[in-house]
GUTI-719693 format. One record per residue (C-alpha): x, y, z. Coordinates in steps of 0.2 Angstrom, whole numbers, plus 5000, padded with zeros to 4 digits. Layout:
<sites>
+------+------+------+
|    u |    v |    w |
+------+------+------+
|    X |    Y |    Z |
...
+------+------+------+
</sites>
This chain:
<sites>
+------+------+------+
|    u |    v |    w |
+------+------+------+
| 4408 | 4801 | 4221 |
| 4414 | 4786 | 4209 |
| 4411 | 4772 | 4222 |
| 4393 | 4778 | 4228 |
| 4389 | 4781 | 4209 |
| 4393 | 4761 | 4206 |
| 4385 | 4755 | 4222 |
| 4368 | 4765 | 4214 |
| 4358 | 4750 | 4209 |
| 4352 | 4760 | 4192 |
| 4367 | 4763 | 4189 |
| 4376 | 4747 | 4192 |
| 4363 | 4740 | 4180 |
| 4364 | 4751 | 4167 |
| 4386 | 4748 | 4167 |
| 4382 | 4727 | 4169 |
| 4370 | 4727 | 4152 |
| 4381 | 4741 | 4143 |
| 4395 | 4727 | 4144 |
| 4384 | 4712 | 4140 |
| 4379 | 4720 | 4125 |
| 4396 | 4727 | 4120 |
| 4401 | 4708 | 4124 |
| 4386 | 4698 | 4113 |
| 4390 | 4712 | 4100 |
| 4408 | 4706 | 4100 |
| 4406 | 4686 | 4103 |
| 4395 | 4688 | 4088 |
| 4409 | 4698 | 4078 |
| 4423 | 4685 | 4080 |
| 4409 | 4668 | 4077 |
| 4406 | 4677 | 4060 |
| 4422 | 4685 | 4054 |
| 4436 | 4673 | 4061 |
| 4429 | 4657 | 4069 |
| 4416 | 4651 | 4056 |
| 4426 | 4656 | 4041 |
| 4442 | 4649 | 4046 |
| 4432 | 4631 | 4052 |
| 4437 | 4633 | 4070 |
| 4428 | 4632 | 4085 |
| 4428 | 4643 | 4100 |
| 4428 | 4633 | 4116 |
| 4414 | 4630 | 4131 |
| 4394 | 4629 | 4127 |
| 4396 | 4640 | 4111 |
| 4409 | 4627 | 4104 |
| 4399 | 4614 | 4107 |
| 4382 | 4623 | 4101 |
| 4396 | 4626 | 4084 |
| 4398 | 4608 | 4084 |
| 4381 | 4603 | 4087 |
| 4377 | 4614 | 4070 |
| 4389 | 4606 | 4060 |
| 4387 | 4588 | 4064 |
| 4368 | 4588 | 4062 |
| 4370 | 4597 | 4045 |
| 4381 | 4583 | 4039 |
| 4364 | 4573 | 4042 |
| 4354 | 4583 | 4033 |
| 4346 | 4593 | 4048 |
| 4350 | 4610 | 4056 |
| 4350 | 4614 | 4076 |
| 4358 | 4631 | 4074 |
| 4373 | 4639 | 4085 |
| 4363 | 4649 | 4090 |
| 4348 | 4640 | 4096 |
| 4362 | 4628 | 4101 |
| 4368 | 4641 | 4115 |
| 4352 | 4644 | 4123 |
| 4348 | 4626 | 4125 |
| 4363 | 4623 | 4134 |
| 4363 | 4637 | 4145 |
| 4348 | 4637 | 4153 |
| 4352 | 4623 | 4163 |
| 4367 | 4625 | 4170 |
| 4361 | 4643 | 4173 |
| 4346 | 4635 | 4183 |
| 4359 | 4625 | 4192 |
| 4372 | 4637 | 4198 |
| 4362 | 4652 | 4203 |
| 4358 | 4649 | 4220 |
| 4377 | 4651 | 4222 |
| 4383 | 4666 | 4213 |
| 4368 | 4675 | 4212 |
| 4349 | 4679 | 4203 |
| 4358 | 4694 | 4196 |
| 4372 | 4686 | 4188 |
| 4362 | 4672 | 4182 |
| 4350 | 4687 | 4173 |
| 4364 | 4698 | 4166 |
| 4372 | 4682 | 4160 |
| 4359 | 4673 | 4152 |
| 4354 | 4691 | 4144 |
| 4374 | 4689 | 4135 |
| 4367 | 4672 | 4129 |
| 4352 | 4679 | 4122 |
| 4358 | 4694 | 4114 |
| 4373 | 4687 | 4106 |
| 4362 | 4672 | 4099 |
| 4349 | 4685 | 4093 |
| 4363 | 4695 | 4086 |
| 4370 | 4680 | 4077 |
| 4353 | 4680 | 4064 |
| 4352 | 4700 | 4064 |
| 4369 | 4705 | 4059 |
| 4383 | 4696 | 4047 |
| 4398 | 4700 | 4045 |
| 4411 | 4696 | 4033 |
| 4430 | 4689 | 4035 |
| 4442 | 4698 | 4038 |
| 4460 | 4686 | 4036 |
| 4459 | 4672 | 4025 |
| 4476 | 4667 | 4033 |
| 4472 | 4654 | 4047 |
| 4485 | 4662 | 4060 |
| 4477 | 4680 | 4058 |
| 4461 | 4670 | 4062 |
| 4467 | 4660 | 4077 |
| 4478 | 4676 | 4086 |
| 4467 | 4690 | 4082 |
| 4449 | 4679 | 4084 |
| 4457 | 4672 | 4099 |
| 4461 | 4689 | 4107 |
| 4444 | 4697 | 4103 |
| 4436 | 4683 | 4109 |
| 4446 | 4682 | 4126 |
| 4440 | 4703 | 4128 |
| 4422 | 4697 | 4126 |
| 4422 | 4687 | 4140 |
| 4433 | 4699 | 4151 |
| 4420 | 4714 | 4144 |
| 4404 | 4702 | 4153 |
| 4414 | 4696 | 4168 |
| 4421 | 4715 | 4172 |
| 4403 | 4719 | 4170 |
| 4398 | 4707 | 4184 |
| 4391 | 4698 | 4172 |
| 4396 | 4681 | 4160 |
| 4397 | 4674 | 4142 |
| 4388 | 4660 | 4152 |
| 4392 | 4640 | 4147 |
| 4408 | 4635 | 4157 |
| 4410 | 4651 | 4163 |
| 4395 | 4647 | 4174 |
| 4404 | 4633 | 4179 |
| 4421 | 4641 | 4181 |
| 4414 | 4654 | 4191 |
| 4405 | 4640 | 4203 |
| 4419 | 4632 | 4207 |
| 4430 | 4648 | 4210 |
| 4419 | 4654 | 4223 |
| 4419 | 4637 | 4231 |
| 4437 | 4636 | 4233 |
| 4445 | 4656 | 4231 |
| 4454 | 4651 | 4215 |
| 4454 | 4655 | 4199 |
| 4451 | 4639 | 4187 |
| 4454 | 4645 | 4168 |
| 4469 | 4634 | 4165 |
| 4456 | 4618 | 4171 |
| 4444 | 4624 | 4160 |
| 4456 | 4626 | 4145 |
| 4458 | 4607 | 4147 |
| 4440 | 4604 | 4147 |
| 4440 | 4613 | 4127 |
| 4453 | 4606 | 4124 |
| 4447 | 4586 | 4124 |
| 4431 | 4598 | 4116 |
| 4442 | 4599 | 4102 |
| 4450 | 4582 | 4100 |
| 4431 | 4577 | 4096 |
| 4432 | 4590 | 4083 |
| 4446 | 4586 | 4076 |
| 4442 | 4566 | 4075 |
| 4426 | 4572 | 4063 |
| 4431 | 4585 | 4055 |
| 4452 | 4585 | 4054 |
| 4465 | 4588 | 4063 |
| 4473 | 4604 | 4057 |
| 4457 | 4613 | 4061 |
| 4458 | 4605 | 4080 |
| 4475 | 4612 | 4080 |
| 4471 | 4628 | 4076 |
| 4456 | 4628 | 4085 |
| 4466 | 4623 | 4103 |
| 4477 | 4638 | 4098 |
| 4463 | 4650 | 4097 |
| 4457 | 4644 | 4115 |
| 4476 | 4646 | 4121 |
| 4475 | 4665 | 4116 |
| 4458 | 4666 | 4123 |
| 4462 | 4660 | 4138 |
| 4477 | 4668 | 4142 |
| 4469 | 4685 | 4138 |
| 4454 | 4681 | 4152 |
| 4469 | 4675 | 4165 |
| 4478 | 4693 | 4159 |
| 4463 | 4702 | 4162 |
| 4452 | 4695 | 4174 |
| 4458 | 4693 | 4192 |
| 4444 | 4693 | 4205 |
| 4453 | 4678 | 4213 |
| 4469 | 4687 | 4214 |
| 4477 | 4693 | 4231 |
| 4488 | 4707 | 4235 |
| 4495 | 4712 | 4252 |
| 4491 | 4733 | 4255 |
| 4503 | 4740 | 4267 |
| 4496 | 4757 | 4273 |
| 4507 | 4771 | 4282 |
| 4494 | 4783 | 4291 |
| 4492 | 4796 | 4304 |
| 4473 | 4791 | 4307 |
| 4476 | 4773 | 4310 |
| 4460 | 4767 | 4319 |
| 4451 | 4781 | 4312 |
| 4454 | 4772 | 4292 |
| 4455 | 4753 | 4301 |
| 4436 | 4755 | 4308 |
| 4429 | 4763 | 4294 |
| 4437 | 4750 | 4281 |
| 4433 | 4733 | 4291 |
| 4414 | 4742 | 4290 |
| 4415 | 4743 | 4273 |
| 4425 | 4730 | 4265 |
| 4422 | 4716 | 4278 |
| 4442 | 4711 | 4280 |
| 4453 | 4712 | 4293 |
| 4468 | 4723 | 4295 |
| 4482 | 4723 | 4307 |
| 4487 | 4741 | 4315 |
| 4505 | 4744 | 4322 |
| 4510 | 4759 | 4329 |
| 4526 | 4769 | 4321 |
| 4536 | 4783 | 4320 |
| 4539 | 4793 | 4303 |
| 4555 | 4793 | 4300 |
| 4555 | 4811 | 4291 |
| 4542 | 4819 | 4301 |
| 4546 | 4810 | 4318 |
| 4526 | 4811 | 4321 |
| 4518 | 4796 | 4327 |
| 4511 | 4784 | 4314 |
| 4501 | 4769 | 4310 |
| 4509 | 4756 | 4300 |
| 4493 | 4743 | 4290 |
| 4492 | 4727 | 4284 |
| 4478 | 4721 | 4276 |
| 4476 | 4706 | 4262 |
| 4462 | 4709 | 4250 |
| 4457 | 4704 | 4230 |
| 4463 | 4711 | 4219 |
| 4448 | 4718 | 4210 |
| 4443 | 4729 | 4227 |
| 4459 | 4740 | 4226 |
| 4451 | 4755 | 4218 |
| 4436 | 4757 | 4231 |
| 4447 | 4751 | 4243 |
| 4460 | 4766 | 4240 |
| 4445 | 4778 | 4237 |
| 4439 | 4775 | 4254 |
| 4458 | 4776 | 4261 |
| 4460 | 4795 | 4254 |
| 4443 | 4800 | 4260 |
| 4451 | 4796 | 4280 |
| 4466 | 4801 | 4275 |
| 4471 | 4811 | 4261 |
| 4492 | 4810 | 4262 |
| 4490 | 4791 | 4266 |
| 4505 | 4780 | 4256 |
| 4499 | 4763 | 4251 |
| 4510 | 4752 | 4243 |
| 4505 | 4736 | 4237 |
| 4512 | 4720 | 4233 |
| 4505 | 4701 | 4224 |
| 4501 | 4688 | 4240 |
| 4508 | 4673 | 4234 |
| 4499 | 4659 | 4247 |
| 4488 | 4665 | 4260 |
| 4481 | 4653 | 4271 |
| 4466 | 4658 | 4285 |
| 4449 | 4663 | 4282 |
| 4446 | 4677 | 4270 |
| 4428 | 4686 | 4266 |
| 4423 | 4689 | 4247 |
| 4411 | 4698 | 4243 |
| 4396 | 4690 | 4233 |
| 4393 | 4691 | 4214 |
| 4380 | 4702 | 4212 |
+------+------+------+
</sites>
């Protein structure tokens, strides 16, 4: 029932902007309570939009973070959408919009005034945001266009690279503005980065190893579905003595949940036990961004 209510295009619509919204509304929480008031800066195209606001106010002129951010997004949006998808593009550029509107509509005041509460709990909230538009087949676009470019050209996840990225980001902020706030500010990337890398793992692989009395029954149906192979050995229970079907199969990580679902409509006293693949070398499907 779940899985067909979230292949439901309406529905999978209406779940992808309900988490864009809940992730500008959030972004726009932490750039106002925590990044702003503790003079760090976030990393990607909203750092840069930050520091564009605050060097072209030393000058005497304004291009504001929010203006910023849609300025730099719409070209690399243009630019990667032909390979992760129209869709994405939309419900990503939407995240950009809404949290740029959202930082002139709403304002929020400080929460910490200690620079570490700012750096763990900004960086924490800030990493959810993310993971909140990405689960939501969506993006907080910036590097994540980037980041997600390059995953689906190679199967791996880059977070770590783009972490670098920020950080040379804020080695240029801390030459203009001071070191300390650099510091803190490549903290607050750290924790945001390692909650995305907690939370988000579509480029993750685990190994499912299914023990089954409808063998070809479940492998047929979920090679139709899923697109993967899957290897199907015949067995022996060694409690029941029936005959059995022991399966191999290597999927991501993210599919486990429909995959189980469609496993205990074939089969519903099936036993999956599941375990992280390591390397995994040979041609494997994923399943475009949508």
């Amino acid at each position: 029932m779940w899985k067909k209510l979230r292949r439901d295009k309406r529905v999978r619509n209406l779940m992808t902007t309900a988490a864009v919204v809940v992730s500008a509304l959030l972004q726009t929480f932490v750039i106002q309570a925590f990044i702003k008031p503790a003079g760090l800066l976030s990393g990607g195209f909203t750092g840069v939009a930050i520091l564009v606001d605050r060097v072209t106010s030393l000058f005497g002129f304004n291009i504001s973070t929010s203006l910023g951010m849609i300025l730099l997004n719409i070209p690399v949006a243009w630019a990667c959408s032909r390979s992760i998808s129209r869709r994405f593009t939309f419900f990503s550029l939407l995240q950009v919009f809404l949290a740029s509107a959202f930082l002139k509509i709403f304002h929020f005041s400080p929460i910490f005034e200690d620079a570490i509460l700012n750096v763990i709990y900004g960086g924490v909230l800030y990493g959810f945001a993310i993971v909140l538009a990405l689960r939501g087949n969506a993006s907080t676009g910036g590097t994540d266009f980037i980041a997600l470019y390059v995953s689906n050209k190679t199967g791996n996840s880059i977070w770590a690279h783009v972490f670098l990225g920020n950080v040379i980001l804020l080695c240029i902020f801390g030459v203009i503005f001071g070191w300390d706030y650099a510091g803190y500010s490549i903290l607050f990337q750290f924790v945001g980065t390692k909650v995305i890398s907690t939370f988000h793992h579509r480029y993750d692989r685990v190994t499912l190893q299914v023990t089954t009395a409808k063998g070809p029954e479940l492998a047929s149906k979920y090679v139709k579905a899923f697109r993967h192979g899957i290897s199907c050995v015949d067995a022996v229970g060694g409690y029941s003595k029936k005959k059995m079907y022991l399966l191999h199969t290597v999927v991501s990580s993210y599919e486990v949940a429909d995959i189980i679902a469609l496993f205990h409509e074939v089969d519903e006293h099936i036993i999956v036990n599941m375990f992280k693949t390591q390397q995994f070398f040979g041609t494997f499907y994923r399943a475009p961004m949508e």
